[in-house]
N, C-alpha and C positions, 0 to 999 in steps of 0.2 A: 978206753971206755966210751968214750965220747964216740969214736967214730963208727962202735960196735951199736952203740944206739941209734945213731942216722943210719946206717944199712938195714937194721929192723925198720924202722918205720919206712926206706924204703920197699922193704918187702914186704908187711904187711899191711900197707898204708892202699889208698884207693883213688887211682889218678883222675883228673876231672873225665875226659872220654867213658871211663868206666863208670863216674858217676852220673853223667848224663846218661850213657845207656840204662842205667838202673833206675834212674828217675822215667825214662819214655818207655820203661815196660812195665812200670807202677802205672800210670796213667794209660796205657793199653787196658790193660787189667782193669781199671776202675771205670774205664769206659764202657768197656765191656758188662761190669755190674751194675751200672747204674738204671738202663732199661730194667731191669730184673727187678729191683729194689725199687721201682718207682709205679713196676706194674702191681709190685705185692702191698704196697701202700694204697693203692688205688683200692683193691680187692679189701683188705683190711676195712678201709672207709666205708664201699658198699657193703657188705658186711654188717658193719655197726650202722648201719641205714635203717638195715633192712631190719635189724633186732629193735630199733627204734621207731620201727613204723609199726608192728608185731606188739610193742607196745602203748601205741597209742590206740591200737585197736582195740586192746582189750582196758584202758580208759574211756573212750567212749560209751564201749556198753556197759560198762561201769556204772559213767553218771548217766545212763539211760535209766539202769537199776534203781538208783537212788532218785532219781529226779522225773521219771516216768517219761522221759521225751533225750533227743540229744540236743547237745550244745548248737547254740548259731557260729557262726564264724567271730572271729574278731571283730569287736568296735572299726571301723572304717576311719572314724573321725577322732579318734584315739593313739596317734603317732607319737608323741614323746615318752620315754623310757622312763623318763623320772615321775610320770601320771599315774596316780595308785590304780588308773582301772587298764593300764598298759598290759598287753596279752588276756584279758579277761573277754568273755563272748559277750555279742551285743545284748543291747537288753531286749530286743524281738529280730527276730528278719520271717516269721510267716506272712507278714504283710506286704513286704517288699518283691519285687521282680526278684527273682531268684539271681543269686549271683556266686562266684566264685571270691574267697577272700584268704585272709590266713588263719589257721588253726592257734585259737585260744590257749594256747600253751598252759598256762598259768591258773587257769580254770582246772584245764586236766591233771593239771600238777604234772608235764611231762618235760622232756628235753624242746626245748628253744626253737634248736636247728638243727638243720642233717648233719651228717661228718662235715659236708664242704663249707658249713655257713659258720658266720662273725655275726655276733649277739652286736644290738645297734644301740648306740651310743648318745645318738642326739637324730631329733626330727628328720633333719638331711641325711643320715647315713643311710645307706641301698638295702634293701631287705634281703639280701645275702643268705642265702641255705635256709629259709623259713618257708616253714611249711605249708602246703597252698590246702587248703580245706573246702568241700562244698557239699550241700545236707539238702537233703529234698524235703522242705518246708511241713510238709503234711507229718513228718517224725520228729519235727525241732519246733514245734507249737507251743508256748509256752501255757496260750491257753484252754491246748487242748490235749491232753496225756497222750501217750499210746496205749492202745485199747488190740485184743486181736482181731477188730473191727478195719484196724486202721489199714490203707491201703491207697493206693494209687490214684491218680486223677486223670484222663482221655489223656494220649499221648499220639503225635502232637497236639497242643493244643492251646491259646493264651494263657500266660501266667502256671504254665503245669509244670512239674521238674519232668524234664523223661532223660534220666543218666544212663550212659549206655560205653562198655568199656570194648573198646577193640584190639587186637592185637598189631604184630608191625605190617600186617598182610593185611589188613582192611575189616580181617574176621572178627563176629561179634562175640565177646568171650562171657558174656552175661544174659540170661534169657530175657523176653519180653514180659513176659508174668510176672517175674519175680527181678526186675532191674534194681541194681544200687538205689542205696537209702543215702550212702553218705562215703565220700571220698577223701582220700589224704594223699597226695605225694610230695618226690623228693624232686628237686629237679635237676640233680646228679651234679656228676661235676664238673658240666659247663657253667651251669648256673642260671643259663635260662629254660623255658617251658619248652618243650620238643613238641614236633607231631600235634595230635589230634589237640593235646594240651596249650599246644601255643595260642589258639582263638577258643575264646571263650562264647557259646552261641547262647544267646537268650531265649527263656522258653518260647515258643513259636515262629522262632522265625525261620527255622529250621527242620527237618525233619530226621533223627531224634530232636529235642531240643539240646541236646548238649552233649560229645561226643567224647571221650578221653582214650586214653592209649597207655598199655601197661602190655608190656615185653623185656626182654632181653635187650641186651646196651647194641644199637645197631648204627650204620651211620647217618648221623642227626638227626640221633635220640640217643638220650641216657637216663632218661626220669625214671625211679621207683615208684608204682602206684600199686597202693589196694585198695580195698571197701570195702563196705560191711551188707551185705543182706537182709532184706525185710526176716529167711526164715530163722538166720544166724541171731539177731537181735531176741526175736520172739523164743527161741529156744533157751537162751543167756534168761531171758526176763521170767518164764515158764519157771526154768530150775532153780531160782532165785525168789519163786514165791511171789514176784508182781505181777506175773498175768496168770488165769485168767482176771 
């Protein structure tokens, strides 16, 4: 009996040679799926980006609705997480040089970060996947509503916003009459600002005052951006009963 059971297990047993081959064609295989599975991760991410950028748009015009103007950016001077005005918008910026900052989260009641970012922890952690915000002053007035009055200032020209979105060609994908009121993007997942995004121009020193770039993922650039529209906003406010 005994030696009827060593001859089975040498016949149906599995010698190391055959177990290394079986182990280096698992790892062929898994090599093989791992681009796949990391491209469809990526895809998956942008994705949830872009449904959460889709949503902050329509917070915005939101508290346009409710509050007759949009949100400033985030407090500047406001870094620690444990600070009860942590993610809330400044208490003015129509009076400041117009600047680019980060999206008030917490005001809008939205998501944090993109897919790629880490919620920050303490003053020193890196603003990782937070979302970069900038609002052209003349619609984020707190003490002056929006009116269908409301409208643009000489472009270029000192202290003016003139927002202006191009594509990865150089091309202007937003008219000169009706330029951005207000921007948000992701900065994908490198994690820094690509393209027109990476320098931020102050009004006049430049002509637009301030340039951005929203395309397709190209090479070095991956940022998701949108905006919102002076006729998108008035239209949102019209059918909602606050203008005229």
């Amino acid at each position: 009996m005994k030696k009827l059971f060593k001859s089975r297990q040498t016949k149906f047993g599995f010698t190391l040679v055959e177990m290394a081959i079986v182990l280096a064609i698992v790892a062929l295989l898994l090599a093989g799926l791992l681009p796949t599975i990391s491209s469809q991760i990526e895809q998956q991410r942008r994705n949830e980006t872009r449904k959460q950028l889709a949503e902050i748009q329509q917070a915005l015009m939101g508290f346009a609705i409710m509050n007759g103007r949009l949100p400033c950016p985030m407090s500047a001077t406001i870094t620690n997480p444990s600070n009860a005005g942590y993610g809330m918008e400044a208490a003015s910026c129509s009076a400041n040089q117009a600047s680019e900052g980060f999206l008030p989260w917490k005001t809008l009641g939205v998501s944090e970060t993109d897919a790629w970012g880490n919620k920050r922890t303490s003053t020193s952690s890196p603003w990782t996947g937070y979302w970069r915000y900038r609002t052209d002053r003349n619609f984020s007035n707190i003490a002056s509503p929006i009116t269908l009055n409301t409208g643009f200032g000489t472009c270029p020209g000192a202290n003016i916003d003139c927002l202006v979105i191009q594509d990865n060609g150089g091309n202007s994908l937003t008219l000169a009459a009706e330029r951005p009121i207000a921007i948000v993007y992701s900065t994908g997942p490198n994690l820094v600002s690509d393209g027109q995004n990476a320098t931020f121009h102050p009004d006049g020193s430049t002509a637009p005052g301030a340039t951005y770039q929203s395309d397709v993922p190209a090479a070095g650039f991956d940022d998701i951006l949108v905006w919102i529209s002076r006729p998108q906003l008035f239209n949102r406010m019209v059918a909602a009963g606050k203008l005229p």
